[in-house]
C-alpha positions as a Markdown table, in Angstrom:
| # | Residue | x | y | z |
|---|---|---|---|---|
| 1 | Unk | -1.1 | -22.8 | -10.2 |
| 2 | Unk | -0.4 | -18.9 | -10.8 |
| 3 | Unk | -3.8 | -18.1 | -10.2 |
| 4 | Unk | -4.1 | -19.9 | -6.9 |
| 5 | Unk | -1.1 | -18.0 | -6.0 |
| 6 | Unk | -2.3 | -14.6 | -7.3 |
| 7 | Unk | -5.5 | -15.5 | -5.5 |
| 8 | Unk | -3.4 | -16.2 | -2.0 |
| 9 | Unk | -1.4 | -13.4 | -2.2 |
| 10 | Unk | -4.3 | -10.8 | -2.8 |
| 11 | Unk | -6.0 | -12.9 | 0.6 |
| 12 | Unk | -2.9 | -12.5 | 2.7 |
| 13 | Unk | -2.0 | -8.7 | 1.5 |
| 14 | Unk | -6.0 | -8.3 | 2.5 |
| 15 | Unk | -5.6 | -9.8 | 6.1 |
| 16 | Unk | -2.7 | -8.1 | 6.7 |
| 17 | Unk | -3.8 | -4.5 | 5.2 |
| 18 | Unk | -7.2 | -4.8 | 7.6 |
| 19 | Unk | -5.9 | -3.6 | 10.6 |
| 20 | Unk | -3.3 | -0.9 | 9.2 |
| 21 | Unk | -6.6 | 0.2 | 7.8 |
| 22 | Unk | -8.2 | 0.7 | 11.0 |
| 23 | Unk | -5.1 | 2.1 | 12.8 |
| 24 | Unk | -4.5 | 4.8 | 9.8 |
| 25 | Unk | -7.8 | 5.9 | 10.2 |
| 26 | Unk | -8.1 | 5.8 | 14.7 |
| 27 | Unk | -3.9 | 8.2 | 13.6 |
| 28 | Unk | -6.2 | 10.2 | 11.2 |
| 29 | Unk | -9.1 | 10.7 | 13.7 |
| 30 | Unk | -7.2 | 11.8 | 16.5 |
| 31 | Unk | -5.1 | 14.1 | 14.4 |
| 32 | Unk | -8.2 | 16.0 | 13.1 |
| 33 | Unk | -10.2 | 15.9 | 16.5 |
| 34 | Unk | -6.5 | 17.2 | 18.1 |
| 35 | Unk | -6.0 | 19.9 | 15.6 |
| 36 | Unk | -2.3 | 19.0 | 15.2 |
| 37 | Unk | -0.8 | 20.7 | 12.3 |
| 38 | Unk | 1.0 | 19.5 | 9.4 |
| 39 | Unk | 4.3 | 20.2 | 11.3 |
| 40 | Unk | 2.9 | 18.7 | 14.3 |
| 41 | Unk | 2.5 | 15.4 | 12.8 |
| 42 | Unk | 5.9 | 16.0 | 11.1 |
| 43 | Unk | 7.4 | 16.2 | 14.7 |
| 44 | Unk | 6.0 | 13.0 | 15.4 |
| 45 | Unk | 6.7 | 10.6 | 12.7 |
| 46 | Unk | 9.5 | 11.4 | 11.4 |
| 47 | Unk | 12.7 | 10.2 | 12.7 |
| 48 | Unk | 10.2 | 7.4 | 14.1 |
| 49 | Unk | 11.2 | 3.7 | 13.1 |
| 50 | Unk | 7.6 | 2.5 | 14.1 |
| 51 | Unk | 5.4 | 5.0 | 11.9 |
| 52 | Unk | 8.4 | 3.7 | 9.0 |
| 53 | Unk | 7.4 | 0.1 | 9.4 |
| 54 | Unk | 3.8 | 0.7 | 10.3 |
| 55 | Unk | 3.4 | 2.7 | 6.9 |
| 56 | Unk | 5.9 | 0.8 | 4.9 |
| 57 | Unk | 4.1 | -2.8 | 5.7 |
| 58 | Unk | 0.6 | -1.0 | 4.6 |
| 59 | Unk | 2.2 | 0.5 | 1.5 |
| 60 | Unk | 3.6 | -2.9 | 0.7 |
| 61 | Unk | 0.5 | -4.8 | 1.4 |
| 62 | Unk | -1.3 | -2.1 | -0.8 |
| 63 | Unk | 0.9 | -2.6 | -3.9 |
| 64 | Unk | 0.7 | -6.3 | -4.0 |
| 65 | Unk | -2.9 | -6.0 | -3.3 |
| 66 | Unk | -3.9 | -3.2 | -6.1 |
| 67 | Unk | -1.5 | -4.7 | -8.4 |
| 68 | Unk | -3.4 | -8.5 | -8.6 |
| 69 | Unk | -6.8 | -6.5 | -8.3 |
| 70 | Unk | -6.0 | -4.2 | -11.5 |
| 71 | Unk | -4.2 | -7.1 | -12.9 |
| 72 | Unk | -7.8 | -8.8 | -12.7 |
| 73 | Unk | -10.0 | -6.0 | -14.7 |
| 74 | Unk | -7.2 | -5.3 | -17.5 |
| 75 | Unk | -7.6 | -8.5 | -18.3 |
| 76 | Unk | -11.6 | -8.8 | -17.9 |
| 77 | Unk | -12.0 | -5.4 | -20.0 |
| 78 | Unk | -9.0 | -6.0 | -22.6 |
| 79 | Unk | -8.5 | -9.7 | -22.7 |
| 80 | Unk | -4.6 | -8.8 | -22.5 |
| 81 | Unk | -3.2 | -12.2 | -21.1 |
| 82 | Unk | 0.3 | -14.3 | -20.8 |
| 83 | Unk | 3.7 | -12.0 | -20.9 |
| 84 | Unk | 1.7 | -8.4 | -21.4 |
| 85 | Unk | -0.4 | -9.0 | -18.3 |
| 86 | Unk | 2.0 | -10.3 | -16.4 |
| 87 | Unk | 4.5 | -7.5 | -17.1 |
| 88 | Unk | 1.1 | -5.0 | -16.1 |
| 89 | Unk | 0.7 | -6.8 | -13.2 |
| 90 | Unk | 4.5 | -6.3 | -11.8 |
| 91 | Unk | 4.9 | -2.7 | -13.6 |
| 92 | Unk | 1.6 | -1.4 | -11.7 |
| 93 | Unk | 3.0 | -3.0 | -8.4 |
| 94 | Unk | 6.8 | -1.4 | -8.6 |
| 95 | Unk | 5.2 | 1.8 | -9.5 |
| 96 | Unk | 2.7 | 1.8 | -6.3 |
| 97 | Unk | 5.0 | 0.2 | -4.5 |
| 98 | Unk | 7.6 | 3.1 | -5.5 |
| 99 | Unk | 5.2 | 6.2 | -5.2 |
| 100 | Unk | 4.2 | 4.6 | -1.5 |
| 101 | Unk | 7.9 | 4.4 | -0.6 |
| 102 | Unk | 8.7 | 8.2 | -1.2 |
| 103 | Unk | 5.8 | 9.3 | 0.8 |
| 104 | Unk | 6.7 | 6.9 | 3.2 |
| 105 | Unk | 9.9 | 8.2 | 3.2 |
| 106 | Unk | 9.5 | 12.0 | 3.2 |
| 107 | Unk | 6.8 | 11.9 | 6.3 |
| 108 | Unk | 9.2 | 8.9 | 8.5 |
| 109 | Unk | 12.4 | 10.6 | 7.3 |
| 110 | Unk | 14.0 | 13.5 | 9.1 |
C-alpha cells in the first residue's frame, strides 16, 4: 500500500510541477531576452504574494517529487529498505523542501 502511495504522490507532484515548469522557464526567457538585472527582477518579486505561491507550490512539488525519486535509486543501488529508507526518503524531502524555502524566501521577501 506504501508503494502505491509513493507511486501517486510522485504522479500528482509530476502533474502539478509540469506547468510551473513551463511558466519558470516563459519568467526566465523573457528576463534574459528583456535584459532585466538582478535588482530588476528583485523589484518585481519580492513583496509579491503570487511569485511566493507560484514558487513555493513548485518548490513543494519538487521536494516530494525528488525525495520519492532518490528514495527509489538508494534503494536500487544500496538495498537500504524499512526504517533507514524511509527516514532518507523524509530527511532528503525536509532538506529540499527547506533549502527551496529560503530561496523562495529571500527572492519573494522584501
Amino acid at each position: 500500500m506504501l508503494n502505491l502511495r509513493l507511486y501517486m504522490a510522485q504522479r500528482l507532484s509530476a502533474m502539478v510541477m509540469a506547468p510551473l515548469v513551463l511558466g519558470h522557464i516563459a519568467v526566465m526567457i523573457y528576463a534574459i531576452q528583456g535584459g532585466l538585472s538582478t535588482a530588476e527582477i528583485l523589484g518585481r518579486t519580492q513583496g509579491s504574494i503570487p511569485w511566493l505561491l507560484f514558487y513555493g507550490t513548485f518548490v513543494l512539488a519538487v521536494s516530494v517529487h525528488a525525495a520519492i525519486g532518490l528514495r527509489v535509486i538508494v534503494h536500487e543501488t544500496t538495498g537500504l529498505r524499512g526504517r533507514g529508507l524511509g527516514i532518507f526518503t523524509w530527511g532528503a524531502g525536509v532538506v529540499l523542501l527547506t533549502m527551496g524555502a529560503r530561496a523562495v524566501a529571500a527572492v519573494t521577501m522584501p
